[in-house]
N, C-alpha and C positions, 0 to 999 in steps of 0.2 A: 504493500500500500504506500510507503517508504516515496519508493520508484516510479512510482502511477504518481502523488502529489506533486514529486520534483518533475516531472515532465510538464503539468501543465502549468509550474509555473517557470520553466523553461519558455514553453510558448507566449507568455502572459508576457513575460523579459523582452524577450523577440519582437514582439508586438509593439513593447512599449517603444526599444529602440526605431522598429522604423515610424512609428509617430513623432519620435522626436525629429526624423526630417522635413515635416510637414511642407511633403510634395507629393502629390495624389496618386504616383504608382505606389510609396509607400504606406499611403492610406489605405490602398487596396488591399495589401499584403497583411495591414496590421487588422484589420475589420477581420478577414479571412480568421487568420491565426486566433483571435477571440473568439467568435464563434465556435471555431473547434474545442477550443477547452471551455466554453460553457457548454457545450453541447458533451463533452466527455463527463464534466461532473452531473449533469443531469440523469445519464445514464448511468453512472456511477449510485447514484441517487436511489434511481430505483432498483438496481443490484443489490442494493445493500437491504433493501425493504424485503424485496423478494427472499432473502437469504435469512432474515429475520424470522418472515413468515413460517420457511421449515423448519427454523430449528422451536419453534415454540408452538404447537398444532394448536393450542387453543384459543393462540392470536389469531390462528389464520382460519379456524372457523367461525369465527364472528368477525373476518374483515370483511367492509362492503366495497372495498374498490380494487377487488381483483381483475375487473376487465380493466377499468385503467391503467393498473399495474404490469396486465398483459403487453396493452400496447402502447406503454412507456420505453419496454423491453425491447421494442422492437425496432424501427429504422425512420418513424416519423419524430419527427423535432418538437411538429403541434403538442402530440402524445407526450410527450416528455416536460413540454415546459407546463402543460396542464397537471399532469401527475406532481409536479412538485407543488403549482398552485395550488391545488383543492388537500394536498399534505402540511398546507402550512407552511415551506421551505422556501417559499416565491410568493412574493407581494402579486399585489393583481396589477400594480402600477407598474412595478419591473418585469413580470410576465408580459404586458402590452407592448414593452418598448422593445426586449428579448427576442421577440416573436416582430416586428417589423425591423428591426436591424438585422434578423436573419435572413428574410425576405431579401431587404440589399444585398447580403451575402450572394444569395442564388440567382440574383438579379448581375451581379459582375461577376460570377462563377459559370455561371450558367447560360445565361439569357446576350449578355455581354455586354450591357446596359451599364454607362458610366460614373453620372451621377456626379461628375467633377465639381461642380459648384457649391456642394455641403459631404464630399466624402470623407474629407478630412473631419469637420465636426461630427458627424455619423460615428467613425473611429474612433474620435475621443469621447464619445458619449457610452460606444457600446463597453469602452474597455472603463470606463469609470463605474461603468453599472452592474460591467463583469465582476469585479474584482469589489464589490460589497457584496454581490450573491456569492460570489463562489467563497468571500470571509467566513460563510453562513457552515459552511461544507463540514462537520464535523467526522469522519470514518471510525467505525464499529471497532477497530483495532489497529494499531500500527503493527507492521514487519518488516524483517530487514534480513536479509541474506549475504552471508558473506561474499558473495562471489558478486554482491550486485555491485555498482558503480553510479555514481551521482552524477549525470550533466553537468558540466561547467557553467551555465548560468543558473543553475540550482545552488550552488554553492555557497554563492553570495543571500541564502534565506534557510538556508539547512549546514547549522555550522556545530551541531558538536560533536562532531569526531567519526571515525571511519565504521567504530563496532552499533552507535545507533546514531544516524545523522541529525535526528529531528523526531520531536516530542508532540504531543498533542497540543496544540495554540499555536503552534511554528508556523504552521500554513495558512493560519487567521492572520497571523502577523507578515507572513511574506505577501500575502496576499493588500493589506495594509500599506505596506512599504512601498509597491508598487501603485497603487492609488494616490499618495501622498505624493510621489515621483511625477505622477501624469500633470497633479495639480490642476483639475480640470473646472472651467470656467464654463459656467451654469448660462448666465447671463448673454457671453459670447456665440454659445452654441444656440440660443433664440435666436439673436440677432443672422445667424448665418441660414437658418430654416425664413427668417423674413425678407432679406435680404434677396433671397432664391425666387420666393413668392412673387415680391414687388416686380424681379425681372417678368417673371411669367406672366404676369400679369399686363407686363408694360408693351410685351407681344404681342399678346392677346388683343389688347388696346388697339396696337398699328393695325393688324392684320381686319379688326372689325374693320377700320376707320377703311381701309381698301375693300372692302365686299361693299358697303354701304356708299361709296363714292361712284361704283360699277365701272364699267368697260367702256359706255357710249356716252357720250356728253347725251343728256337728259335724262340721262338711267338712272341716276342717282334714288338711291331710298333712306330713311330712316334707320339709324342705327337699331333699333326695336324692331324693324321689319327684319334689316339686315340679319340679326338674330332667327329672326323668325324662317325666314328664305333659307340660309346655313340649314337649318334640322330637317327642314321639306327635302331638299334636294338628298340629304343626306341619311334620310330616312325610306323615301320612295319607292325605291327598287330592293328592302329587305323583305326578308318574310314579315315583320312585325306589320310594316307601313301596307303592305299584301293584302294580309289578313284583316288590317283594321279596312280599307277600302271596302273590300268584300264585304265585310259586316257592317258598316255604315254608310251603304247607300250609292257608291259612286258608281254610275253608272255605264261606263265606259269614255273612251273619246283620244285623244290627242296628250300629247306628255304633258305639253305645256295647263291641259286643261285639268290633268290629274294632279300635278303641284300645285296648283292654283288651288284646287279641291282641299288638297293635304294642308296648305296653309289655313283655310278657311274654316275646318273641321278637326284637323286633328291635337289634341290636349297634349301639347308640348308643355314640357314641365319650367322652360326658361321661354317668358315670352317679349320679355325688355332687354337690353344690354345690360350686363351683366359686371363690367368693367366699375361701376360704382360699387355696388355689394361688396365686391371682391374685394376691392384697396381698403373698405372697414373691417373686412376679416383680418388682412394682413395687419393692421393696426394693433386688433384686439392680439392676436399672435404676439408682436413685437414686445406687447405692454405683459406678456407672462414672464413669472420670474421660475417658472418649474420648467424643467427641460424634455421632461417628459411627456406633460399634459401638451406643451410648443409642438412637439413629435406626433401626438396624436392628432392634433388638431389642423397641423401641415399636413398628414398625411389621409386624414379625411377631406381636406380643400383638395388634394392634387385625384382624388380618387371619384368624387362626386364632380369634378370638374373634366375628367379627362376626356370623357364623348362630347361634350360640347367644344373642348378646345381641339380635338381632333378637327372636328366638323366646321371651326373656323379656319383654323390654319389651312385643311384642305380645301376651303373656299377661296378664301386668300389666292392660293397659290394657284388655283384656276384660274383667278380675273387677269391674276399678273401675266398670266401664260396667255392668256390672249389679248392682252395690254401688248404683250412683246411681238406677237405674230402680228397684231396688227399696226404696228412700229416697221416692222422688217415688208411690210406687205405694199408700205408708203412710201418706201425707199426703193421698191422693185426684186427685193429680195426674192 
């Protein structure tokens, strides 16, 4: 067990160091490496419950959260970081933030999605968060094998001696030492989730202000409409926009007569410009001092907002395309 604490916080070390470059491949690398050792002490977590369970039968015939326990055991993260919530061992506040920083994980692991503009604060939040959860970590028993060997950046938090390196509270404290090293700033890490916002926002902004100014002089419509137009076109040709026609009423005709229809009839859930609401969200965001509550709150604005901002920027970027062709079409192109 010895062996298994100084690895993760070998990795925790690791992590810290390339945070302290604060340059976003190294933020990548430091997010990664947290993740994985909060994701080992989780299942560590529930190893140790499971193992509990058999040695004592008459815990484990009156425990009621052996399917949890099952599929804590298993290879999902959800399962894991739930199993420690509902055990007590994970806040519901650091379970929320755990479970969306791991998402980033698989989002630049996986998906290959960057994130440059808050990955560095992402890093130092998840490894600030990490390292008061995993302080929590207490193990059913220390061991230590002769033949085993400590990492060299274990070393510098597991210092007494070759026959037992490290004692019960060693890993609360190296765990400690490295939080206190990170030094991490609550206040900055809002600022950089609003910061983010305000740009997105401020695109958001341009790209209406071009759908609503349109392609032909006298085209021009309402930013309200412009909204409105964005969701029609963008809706149309799905199954949803399909089906709702079918069931209310349209009864055939011309494209231009079916978007027409779809503006006129169908219960879009954004029916004004939307660029006012949003710059009072980002405020309220700014004005938090919890980093965590900022986290959830960014990331229900980027989540409730992403199909409408899809649906402008790909408007956008149609008007411009034929803003351009019909530029190059005046010239003889």
């Amino acid at each position: 067990m010895i062996l298994f604490l100084a690895g993760v916080l070998e990795q925790m070390d690791l992590a810290l160091e390339h945070l302290s470059k604060n340059e976003v491949h190294n933020a990548r690398f430091a997010l990664m490496l947290t993740d994985n050792a909060t994701e080992l002490i989780l299942h560590q977590f529930a190893k140790d419950q499971a193992g509990r369970l058999k040695s004592f039968r008459h815990v484990e015939r009156d425990y009621t959260r052996k399917e949890e326990l099952t599929a804590a055991l298993g290879k999902s993260f959800d399962s894991k970081v739930r199993f420690a919530r509902i055990e007590g061992f994970l806040s519901d506040e650091f379970a929320r933030t755990i479970n969306f920083l791991h998402t980033y994980r698989n989002d630049l692991y996986h998906v290959g999605l960057q994130h440059e503009p808050i990955l560095q604060g992402l890093a130092e939040l998840y490894f600030d968060t990490s390292c008061r959860f995993l302080a929590g970590f207490t193990p059913g028993g220390l061991y230590w094998g002769s033949a085993q060997k400590l990492p060299e950046r274990a070393k510098k938090y597991f210092t007494r001696g070759p026959d037992m390196p490290a004692t019960f509270g060693d890993f609360e404290k190296g765990c400690g030492a490295l939080a206190a090293e990170l030094d991490f700033n609550p206040k900055q890490m809002v600022h950089v989730l609003a910061d983010h916002m305000d740009r997105v926002i401020d695109y958001q902004d341009t790209c209406l202000g071009v759908v609503a100014n349109g392609v032909y002089v006298g085209a021009q419509v309402s930013r309200d409409q412009a909204v409105i137009d964005t969701q029609a076109w963008t809706i149309a040709f799905t199954d949803v926009g399909k089906t709702f026609a079918q069931d209310n009423g349209w009864s055939g005709g011309t494209v231009w007569g079916y978007i027409e229809w779809l503006k006129a009839n169908y219960p879009f859930r954004i029916k004004v410009d939307p660029i006012p609401s949003w710059r009072k969200q980002v405020a309220r965001l700014r004005a938090k001092a919890n980093p965590h509550v900022a986290l959830a709150n960014y990331q229900s604005f980027m989540d409730v907002t992403a199909e409408l901002r899809d649906a402008i920027e790909s408007s956008a970027a149609s008007a411009e395309a034929e803003i351009d062709r019909l530029i190059d079409e005046r010239r003889g192109k």
